[in-house]
Structure formats: structure tokens, C-alpha cells
C-alpha positions as CSV (number, residue, x, y, z in Angstrom):
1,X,92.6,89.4,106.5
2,X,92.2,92.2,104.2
3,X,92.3,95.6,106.7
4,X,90.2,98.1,104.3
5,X,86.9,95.6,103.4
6,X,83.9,96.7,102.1
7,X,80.3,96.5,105.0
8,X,79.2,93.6,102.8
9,X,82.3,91.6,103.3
10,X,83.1,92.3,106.7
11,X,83.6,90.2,109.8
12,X,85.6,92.4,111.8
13,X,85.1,96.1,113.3
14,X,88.3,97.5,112.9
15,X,88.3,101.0,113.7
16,X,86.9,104.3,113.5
17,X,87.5,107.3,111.2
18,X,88.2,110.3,113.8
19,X,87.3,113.6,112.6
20,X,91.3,113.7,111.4
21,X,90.6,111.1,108.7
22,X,92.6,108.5,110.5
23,X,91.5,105.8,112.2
24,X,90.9,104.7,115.3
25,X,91.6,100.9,115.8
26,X,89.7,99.0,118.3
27,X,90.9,96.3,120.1
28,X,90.0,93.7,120.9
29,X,88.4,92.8,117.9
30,X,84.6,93.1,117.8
31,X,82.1,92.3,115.3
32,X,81.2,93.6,111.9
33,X,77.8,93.9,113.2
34,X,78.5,96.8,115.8
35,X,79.6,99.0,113.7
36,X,77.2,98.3,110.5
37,X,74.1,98.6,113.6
38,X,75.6,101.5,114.3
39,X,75.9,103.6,111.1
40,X,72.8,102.0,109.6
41,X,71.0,104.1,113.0
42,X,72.8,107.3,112.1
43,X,71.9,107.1,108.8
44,X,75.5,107.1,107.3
45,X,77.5,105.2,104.8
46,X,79.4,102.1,107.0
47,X,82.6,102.5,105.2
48,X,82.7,106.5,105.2
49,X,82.9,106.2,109.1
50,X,84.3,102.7,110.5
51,X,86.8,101.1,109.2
52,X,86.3,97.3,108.5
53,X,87.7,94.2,108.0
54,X,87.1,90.5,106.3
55,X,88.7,87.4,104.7
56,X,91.1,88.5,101.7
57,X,89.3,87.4,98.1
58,X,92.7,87.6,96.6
59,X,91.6,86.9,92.5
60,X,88.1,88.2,93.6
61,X,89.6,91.7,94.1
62,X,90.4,94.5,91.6
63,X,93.2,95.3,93.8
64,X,94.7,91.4,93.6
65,X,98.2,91.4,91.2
66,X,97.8,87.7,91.3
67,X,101.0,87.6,93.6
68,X,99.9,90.1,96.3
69,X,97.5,92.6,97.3
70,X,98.3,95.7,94.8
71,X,96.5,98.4,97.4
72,X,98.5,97.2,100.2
73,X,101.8,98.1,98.2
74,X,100.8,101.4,96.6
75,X,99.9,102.6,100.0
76,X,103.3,101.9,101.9
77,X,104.8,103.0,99.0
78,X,102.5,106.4,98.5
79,X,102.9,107.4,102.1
80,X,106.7,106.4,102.7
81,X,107.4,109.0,99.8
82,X,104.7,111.7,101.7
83,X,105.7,111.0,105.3
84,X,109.3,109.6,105.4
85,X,110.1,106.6,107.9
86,X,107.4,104.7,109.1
87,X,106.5,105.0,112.7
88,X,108.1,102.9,115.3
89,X,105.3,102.1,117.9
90,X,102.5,100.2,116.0
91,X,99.2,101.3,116.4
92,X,96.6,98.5,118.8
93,X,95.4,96.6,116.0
94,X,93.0,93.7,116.9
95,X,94.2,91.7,112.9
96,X,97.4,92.3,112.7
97,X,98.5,88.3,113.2
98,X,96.4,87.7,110.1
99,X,96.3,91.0,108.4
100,X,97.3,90.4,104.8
101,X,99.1,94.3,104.5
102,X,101.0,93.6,107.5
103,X,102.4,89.7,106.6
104,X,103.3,91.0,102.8
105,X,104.3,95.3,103.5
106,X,105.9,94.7,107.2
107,X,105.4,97.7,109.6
108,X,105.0,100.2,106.9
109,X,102.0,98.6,106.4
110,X,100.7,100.3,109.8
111,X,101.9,103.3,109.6
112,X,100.0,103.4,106.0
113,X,97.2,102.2,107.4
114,X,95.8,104.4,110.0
115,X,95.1,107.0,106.8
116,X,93.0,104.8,105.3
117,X,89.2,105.7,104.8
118,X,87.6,102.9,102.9
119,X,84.4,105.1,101.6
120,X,82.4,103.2,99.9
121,X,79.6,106.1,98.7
């Protein structure tokens, strides 16, 4: 599962973007649906407020090396150099058996993660 999908993609509600700009995951996992019905009645960009997730489209995706997801990698390695060691205690996450960043970047992944704000505007 790739963790930072775009609403047109998705099959999974992830999380929320707190007013922080981290997210906010939400287990268990619920559907895509709930949080696209939701921003579509505020009026707001899915992405710019929930996080989502969906199937990985590996060569589909600008972000596939054709080894591994590139965006996974640039993020644990962008905020290892910006916040140190990743944190210990893992964050709820309702993918992370099948989350693609977690099986290929380890628990950095999740620590990297939590920043991410897929806004799609």
C-alpha cells in the first residue's frame, strides 16, 4: 500500500492533517469514502486535509525508481538529516502490514510519515 495516495486512487482513510501539519492516523482502517464525503461537504481539497491511502502503481508512479518507491526514501532520508533518530513508539497506523514505506524504509518510514501532507491543489 502506498501511504500518501492521491483521492482518486484511494481505498483507505488514513489519517487526518491536524492543524500542526502532521497527521493524525486512524485506526482501524476505514474507507476512502469517509473522508472524500467528508471534504467534498466542506468544500475542501481531499488531500489538503486527510491523508489517504491505496494500492502502490509502482511503474505507474513518477515517484517509482523501478526498484522502490523513490518518495518513500527521500523522505526518511530528508527528515533523519532534520530531526535526528527516528522515534521509538510507532504511531497507530491501520497499513502498516502492507504499507510499501514501512516494508522497504523500516521504522523511519513512520517517523517520516506523520509530516506528510499529500496536497493535491
Amino acid at each position: 500500500m502506498c501511504p500518501s495516495t492521491p483521492a482518486a486512487n484511494a481505498t483507505v482513510f488514513l489519517g487526518m492533517i491536524t492543524a500542526a501539519g502532521r497527521v493524525a492516523y486512524v485506526t482501524p482502517a476505514l474507507p476512502a469514502e469517509v473522508a472524500v464525503n467528508a471534504a467534498m461537504e466542506a468544500g475542501a481539497p481531499v488531500e489538503a486535509r486527510y491523508r489517504l491511502a491505496g494500492p502502490c502503481v509502482t511503474s505507474s508512479c513518477g515517484f517509482w525508481t523501478g526498484e522502490h518507491c523513490g518518495l518513500g526514501e527521500r523522505l526518511v532520508a530528508s527528515y533523519a538529516q532534520t530531526a535526528g533518530e527516528p522515534e521509538v513508539d510507532l504511531p497507530r497506523c491501520a497499513i502498516r502490514r502492507t504499507c510499501r514505506w514501512f516494508a522497504e524504509q523500516g521504522p523511519a518510514a513512520c517517523a517520516a510519515c506523520a509530516h506528510v501532507v499529500t496536497d493535491a491543489r
